[in-house]
N, C-alpha and C positions, 0 to 999 in steps of 0.2 A: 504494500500500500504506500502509494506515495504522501508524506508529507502534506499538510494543509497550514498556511499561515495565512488567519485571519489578516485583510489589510481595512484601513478608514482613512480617510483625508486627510482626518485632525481628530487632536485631541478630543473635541467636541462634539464628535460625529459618533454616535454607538451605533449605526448599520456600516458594517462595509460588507468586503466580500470575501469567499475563498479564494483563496490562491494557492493551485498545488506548488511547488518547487522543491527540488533533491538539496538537503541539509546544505552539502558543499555547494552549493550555489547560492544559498542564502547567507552563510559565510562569507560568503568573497562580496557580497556586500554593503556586511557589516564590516569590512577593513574600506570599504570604501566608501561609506555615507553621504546622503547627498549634507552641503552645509545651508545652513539656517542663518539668522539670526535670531532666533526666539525658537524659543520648545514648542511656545503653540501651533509654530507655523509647520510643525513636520508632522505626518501623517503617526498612524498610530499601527500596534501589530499585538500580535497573540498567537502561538503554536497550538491555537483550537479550533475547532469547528463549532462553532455555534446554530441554536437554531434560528434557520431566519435571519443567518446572516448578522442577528442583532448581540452587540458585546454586554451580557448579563451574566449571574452564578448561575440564575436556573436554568439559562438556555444552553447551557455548556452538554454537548453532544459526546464531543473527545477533544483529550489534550494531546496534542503529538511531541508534547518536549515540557519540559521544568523549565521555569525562568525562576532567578533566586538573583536578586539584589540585593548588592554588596556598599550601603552607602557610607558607612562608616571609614571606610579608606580603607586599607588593604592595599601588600603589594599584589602585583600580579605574580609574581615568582610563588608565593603563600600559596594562592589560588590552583597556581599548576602542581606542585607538590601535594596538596589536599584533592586535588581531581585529573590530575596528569596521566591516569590507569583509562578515561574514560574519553569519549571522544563529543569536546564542551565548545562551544561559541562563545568568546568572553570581548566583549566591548564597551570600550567606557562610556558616560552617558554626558546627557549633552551638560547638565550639573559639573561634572568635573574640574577639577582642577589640578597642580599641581603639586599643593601640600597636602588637598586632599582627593585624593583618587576614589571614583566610586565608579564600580562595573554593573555591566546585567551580563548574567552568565546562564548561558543555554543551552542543556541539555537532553537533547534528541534522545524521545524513547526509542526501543525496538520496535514495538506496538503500540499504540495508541489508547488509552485509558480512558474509560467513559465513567467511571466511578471516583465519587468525589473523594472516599477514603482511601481508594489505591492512588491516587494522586499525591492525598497530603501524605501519605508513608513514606512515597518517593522522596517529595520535598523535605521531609525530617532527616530522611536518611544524607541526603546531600549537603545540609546544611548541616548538621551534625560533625560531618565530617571537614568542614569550613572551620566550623565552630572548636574544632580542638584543637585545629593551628591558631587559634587567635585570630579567626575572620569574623 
């Protein structure tokens, strides 16, 4: 099954669409972002299918990937060492800064989860494991 990432316009926009694309293509770019001047003007994403297209908890269909936000700063070297075994999409976000570093880090399932509690297990488990290098 390929991949679904929800896209919208803008922040402000809770309908968008699905978008199939292969994990390594949506990596390449996130190394390459388009640039902004303001958060609100870049569009928005989600590794779920929702129903209807619309971005809510209850219309969540499947999650195809973890996203787990690192805003507290954090190196990236921490991050790879804590998740370097697994194969993660980590980019900084438009927030960041210099002294302080904040990522979103993306985690491609195998399968796709349509269960809210197999989702948050995953998400423990990842962050858990952040969480004990000091992320």
């Amino acid at each position: 099954m390929m991949p679904i990432i929800w896209l919208a316009e803008s922040v402000y926009t809770p309908v968008g669409r699905p978008f199939p694309i292969q994990w390594g293509t949506f990596a390449a770019r996130c190394i390459n972002p388009r640039p902004a001047l303001a958060k609100d003007l870049l569009g928005r994403w989600a590794p779920v299918e929702f129903r209807g297209a619309r971005r809510c908890l209850v219309g969540v269909l499947r999650a195809h990937g973890v996203v787990l936000d690192v805003d507290g700063g954090g190196a990236l070297e921490t991050i790879d060492e804590a998740l370097g075994d697994l194969f993660v999409i980590v980019h900084s976000t438009f927030s960041a800064t210099a002294p302080t570093p904040r990522w979103r880090i993306v985690v491609p399932l195998v399968w796709p989860v349509s269960d809210g509690d197999e989702y948050a297990r995953c998400w423990r488990y990842l962050a858990a494991r952040l969480e004990r290098l000091g992320v």
